[in-house]
N, C-alpha and C positions, 0 to 999 in steps of 0.2 A: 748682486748677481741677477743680470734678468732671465725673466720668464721666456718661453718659445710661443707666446701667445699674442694673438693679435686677431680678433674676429671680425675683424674689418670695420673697428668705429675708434681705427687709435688715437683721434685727435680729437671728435666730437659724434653727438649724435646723428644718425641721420634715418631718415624714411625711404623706403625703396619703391621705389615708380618701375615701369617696365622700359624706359629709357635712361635711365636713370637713379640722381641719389636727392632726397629735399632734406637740405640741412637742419636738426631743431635747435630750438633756445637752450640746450644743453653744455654743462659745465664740461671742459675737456676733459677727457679719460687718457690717462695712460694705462692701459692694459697691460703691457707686459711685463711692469715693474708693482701691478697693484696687488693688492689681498687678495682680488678675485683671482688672479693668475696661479696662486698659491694653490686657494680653493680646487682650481680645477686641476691642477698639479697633483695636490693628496687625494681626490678622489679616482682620479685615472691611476696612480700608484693601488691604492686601494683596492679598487675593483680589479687589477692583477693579480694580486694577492687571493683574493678571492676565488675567481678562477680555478687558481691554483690549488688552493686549500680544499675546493670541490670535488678536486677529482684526485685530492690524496685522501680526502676522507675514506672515500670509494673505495679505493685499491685495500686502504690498509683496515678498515674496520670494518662492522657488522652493522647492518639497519640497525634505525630510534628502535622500531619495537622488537630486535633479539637482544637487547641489553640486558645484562641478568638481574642487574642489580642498580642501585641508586640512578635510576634512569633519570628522574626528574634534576638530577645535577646536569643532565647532559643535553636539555631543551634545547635551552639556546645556543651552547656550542655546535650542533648539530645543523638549528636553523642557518647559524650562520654561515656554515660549510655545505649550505643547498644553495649559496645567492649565486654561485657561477651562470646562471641564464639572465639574472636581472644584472649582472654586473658584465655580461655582452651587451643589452642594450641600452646602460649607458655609457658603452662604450660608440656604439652608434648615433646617439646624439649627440656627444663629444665631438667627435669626427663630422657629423654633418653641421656642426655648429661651424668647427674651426674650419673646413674646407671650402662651406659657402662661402665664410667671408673673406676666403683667398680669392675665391673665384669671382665676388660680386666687388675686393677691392681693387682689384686685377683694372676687370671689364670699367672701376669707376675712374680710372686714372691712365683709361685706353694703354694696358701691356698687355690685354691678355692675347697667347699664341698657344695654340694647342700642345705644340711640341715643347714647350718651355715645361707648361702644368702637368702635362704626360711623363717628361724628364724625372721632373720633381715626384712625382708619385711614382713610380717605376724605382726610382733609386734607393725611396724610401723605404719601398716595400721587398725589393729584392736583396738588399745589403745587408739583412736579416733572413729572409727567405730563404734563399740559397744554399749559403751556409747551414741553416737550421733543419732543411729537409735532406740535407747529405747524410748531415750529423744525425741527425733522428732516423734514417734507413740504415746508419750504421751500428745502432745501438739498438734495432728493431733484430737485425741481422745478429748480432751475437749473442739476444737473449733469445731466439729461436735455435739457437743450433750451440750455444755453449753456457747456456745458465740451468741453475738445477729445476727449472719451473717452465719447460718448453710451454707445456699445455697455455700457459698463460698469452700467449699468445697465437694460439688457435684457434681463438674461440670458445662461444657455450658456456663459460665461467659466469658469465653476467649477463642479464638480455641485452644492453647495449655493445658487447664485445663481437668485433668480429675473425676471420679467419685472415690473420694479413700475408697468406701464401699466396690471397687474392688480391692483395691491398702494394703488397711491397713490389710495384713490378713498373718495368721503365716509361711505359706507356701513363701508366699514374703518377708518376715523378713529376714526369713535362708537363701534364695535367694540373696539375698543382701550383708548379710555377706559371700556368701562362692563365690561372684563378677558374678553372674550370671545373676542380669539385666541387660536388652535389649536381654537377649539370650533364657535366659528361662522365666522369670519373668518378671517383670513393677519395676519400681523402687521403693521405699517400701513410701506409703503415699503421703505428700505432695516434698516432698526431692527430684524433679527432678534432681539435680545437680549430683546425686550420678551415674548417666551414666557411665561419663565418669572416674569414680572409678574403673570399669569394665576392660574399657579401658588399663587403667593405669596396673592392673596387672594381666592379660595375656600379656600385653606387655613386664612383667618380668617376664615372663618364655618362650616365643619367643626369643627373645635375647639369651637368654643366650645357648636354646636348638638350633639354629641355629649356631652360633660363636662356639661352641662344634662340632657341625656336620663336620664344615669345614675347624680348627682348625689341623695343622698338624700334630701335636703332639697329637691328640684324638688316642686310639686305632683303627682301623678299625671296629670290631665288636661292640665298642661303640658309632661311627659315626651312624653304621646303624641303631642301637638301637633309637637314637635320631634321625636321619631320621621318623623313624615309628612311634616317639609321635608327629612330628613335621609336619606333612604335613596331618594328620587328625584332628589334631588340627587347623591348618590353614583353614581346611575345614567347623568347628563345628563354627570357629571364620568368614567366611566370608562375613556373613548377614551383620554386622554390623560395628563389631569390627576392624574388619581384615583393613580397608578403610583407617582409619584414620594410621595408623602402619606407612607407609612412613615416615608423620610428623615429628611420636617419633625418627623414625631413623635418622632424621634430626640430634636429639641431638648426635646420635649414630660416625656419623659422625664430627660433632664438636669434640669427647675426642678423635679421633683420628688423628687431626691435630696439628700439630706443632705450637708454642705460634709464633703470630705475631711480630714485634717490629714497634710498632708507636708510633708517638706523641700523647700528653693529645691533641690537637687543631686534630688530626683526631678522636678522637675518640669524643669529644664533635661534631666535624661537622655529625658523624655519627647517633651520637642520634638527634639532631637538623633535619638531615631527616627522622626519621625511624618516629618517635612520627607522623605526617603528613600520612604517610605511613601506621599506622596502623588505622587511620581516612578513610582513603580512602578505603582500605579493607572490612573494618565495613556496609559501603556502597554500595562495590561492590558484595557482597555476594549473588548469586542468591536460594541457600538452594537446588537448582537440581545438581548440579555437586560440584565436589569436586577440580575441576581447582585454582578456588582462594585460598582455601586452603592449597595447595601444593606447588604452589606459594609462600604464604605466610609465610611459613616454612620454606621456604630456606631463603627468608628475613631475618625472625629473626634469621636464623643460621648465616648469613654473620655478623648481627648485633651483635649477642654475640661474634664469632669469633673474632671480631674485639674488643670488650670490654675485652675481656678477654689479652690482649696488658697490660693491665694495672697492671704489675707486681710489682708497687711501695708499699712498708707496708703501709697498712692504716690506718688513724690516729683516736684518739677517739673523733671526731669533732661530732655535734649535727645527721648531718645526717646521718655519720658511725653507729650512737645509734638507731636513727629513723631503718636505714633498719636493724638492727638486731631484733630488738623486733620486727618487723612488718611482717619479716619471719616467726620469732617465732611460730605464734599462726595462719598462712596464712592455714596452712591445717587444720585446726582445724575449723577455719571461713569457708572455705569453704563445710567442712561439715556439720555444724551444721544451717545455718544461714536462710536457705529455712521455715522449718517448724516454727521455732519462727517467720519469718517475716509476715507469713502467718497467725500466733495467732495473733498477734499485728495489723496487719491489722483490722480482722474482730473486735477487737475489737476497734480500733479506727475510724475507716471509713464504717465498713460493706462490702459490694459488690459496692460501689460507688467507679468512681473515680473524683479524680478534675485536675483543671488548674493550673498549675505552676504560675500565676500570683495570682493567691489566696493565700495570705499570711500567715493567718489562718493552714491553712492545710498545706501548707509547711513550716512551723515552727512544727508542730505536725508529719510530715513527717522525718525531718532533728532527731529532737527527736525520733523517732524509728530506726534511721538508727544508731544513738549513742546508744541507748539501744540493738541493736543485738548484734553490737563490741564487745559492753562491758560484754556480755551474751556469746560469745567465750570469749573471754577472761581469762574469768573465768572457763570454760570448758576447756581450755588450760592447765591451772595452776593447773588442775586436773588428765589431759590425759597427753597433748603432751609433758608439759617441764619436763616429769617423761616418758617419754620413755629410753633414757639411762639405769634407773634404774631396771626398767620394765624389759628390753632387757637381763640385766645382771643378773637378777635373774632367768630368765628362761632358760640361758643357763648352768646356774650353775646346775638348775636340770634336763638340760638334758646332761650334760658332754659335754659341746661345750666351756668352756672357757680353756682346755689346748688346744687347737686346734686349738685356733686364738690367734691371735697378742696380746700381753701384751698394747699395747698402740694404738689403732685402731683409726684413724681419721672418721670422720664421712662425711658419702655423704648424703645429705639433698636434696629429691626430692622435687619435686614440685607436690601439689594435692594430694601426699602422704608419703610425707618428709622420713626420713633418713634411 
């Protein structure tokens, strides 16, 4: 089964000039059939999960320090249900890894057209989208006005909770869809996660209107053109958005390096420290500066760098299976899983929370977290694994399939896939 990966070095290495590619002395890579593609497969699956696991810890339990009792059992499970902000930005370098190298294989094999790349992202990101925020204002809507836990969605429960009488409303919908939370709008309901969706793409259209600009093969009067959407944009983007961009370029940087050669024993020493590494981050997070997280970007860019060595075909062994289906449906869980976890709360707990030593409730707990999954899941099997098909219909009427590649590999981002 192949991967959906291809960071733009699928046949060998190459060095990136501003006109160009300079081929090196490297051994061909198949990327989308190798260990590395795996690699990025379980950790993008992963960091969903994560996510995920963050903000049910939230909902259903009490802080590390109201634990009453055997707290020290409960360090690390805890640590590990804080990673949902480090497991956004390597969801950003993901993405800016895989979408540079669509866009720099594009421009190296002269297809790229705006409207082909705009197509492809648009469809990727609305065929889940869409759906997800209908479905998340209608499950916002019925835990407001027919679950036994209204207050829960009022607000004041938590400092991060807000009032969604101000959130659920049609103006923020559209907002939402056309990526305009945090800039103009709130994020729509209870769907906080959906921020960093924002994020994600204006960062694909920076990219690529910068890499144009500078590009020495652009016309000149098209340089400046994209000069002049691109530095008022950076301006309308620097409240918030703009902060995080380094990160993504992290990835950007990664498809423009040349494939490593290392051993399988450096790249397992690799992982063996980074996992440690992202616990410690988790921790060190002050939420006033954005030091650690730049920091931590580059981490996980040495750390995929370094995984990506892993040029051997990979086999259809259990966990080869595990990280493809867990890719699968990872942008899909991550959009959908806020507002149903947030029904399922109020109605099984209300506005209370409990102790992780209370059995009870974390059995009732573990069962909610299997019922969101499996609630993407199904939302997946409807949106995301019918993206392809989606994709190809719409270009069909807009006349954009004699225009690309008869056989197009697929780049699969991360947060908002292919």
């Amino acid at each position: 089964m192949k991967s959906k990966y291809d960071g733009g070095r699928s046949a060998r290495g190459y060095l990136p000039t501003l006109d160009g590619w300079r081929t090196l002395s490297i051994a061909p890579v198949n990327l989308p059939g190798s260990k590395a593609s795996v690699t990025l497969d379980l950790v993008r699956a992963i960091a969903a999960i994560l996510v995920l696991l963050s903000h049910w810890r939230a909902r259903f339990f009490v802080d590390y320090s109201h634990i009453p009792d055997h707290r020290a059992w409960f360090r690390l499970p805890y640590r590990i249900t804080d990673l949902g902000h480090q497991s956004v930005l390597i969801f950003f370098v993901l993405s800016g890894y895989l979408i540079s190298g669509s866009i720099l294989r594009s421009l190296r094999n002269g297809q790229w057209q705006w409207r082909t790349y705009l197509t492809h992202r648009l469809v990727r990101l609305w065929i889940v989208l869409i759906p997800g925020i209908l479905l998340g204002g209608l499950w916002d809507w019925i835990g407001m006005h027919h679950s036994p836990a209204p207050a829960l969605y009022l607000g004041g429960l938590r400092p991060d909770d807000v009032d969604l009488r101000l959130t659920l409303t049609l103006p923020t919908l559209f907002g939402n869809l056309l990526f305009l939370q945090t800039l103009l709008v709130p994020t729509f309901g209870s769907n906080g996660a959906l921020w960093s969706l924002a994020n994600e793409f204006w960062y694909y259209i920076l990219c690529p209107l910068g890499w144009l600009a500078l590009r020495r093969g652009t016309p000149f009067s098209r340089r400046l053109a994209y000069l002049a959407l691109l530095f008022p944009l950076m301006w309308f983007l620097r409240a918030s958005i703009l902060r995080l961009f380094p990160i993504w370029l992290d990835g950007t940087i990664l498809a423009l390096l040349p494939t490593l050669r290392l051993t399988r024993l450096t790249r397992i020493g690799a992982a063996v420290l980074y996992v440690p590494l992202v616990l410690a981050f988790a921790g060190l997070r002050t939420g006033h500066t954005y030091r650690e997280d730049f920091v931590f970007g580059l981490v996980t860019t040495l750390f995929f760098w370094i995984m990506l060595s892993a040029t051997e075909h990979a086999t259809g062994s259990l966990t080869t299976r595990l990280a493809r289906q867990g890719a699968r449906f990872s942008f899909t869980l991550y959009i959908v899983h806020m507002p149903a976890l947030v029904l399922l709360t109020s109605l099984c707990i209300g506005t209370s929370v409990y102790s992780p030593t209370d059995l009870r409730h974390l059995a009732m707990a573990l069962a909610v977290l299997l019922l969101v999954i499996a609630y993407a899941w199904l939302i997946a099997s409807l949106t995301e694994f019918r993206t392809d098909r989606v994709r190809a219909w719409v270009e069909r009427h807009l006349n954009l399939s004699s225009k690309t590649p008869s056989r197009r590999k697929k780049d699969t981002l991360v947060g908002a896939g292919r």
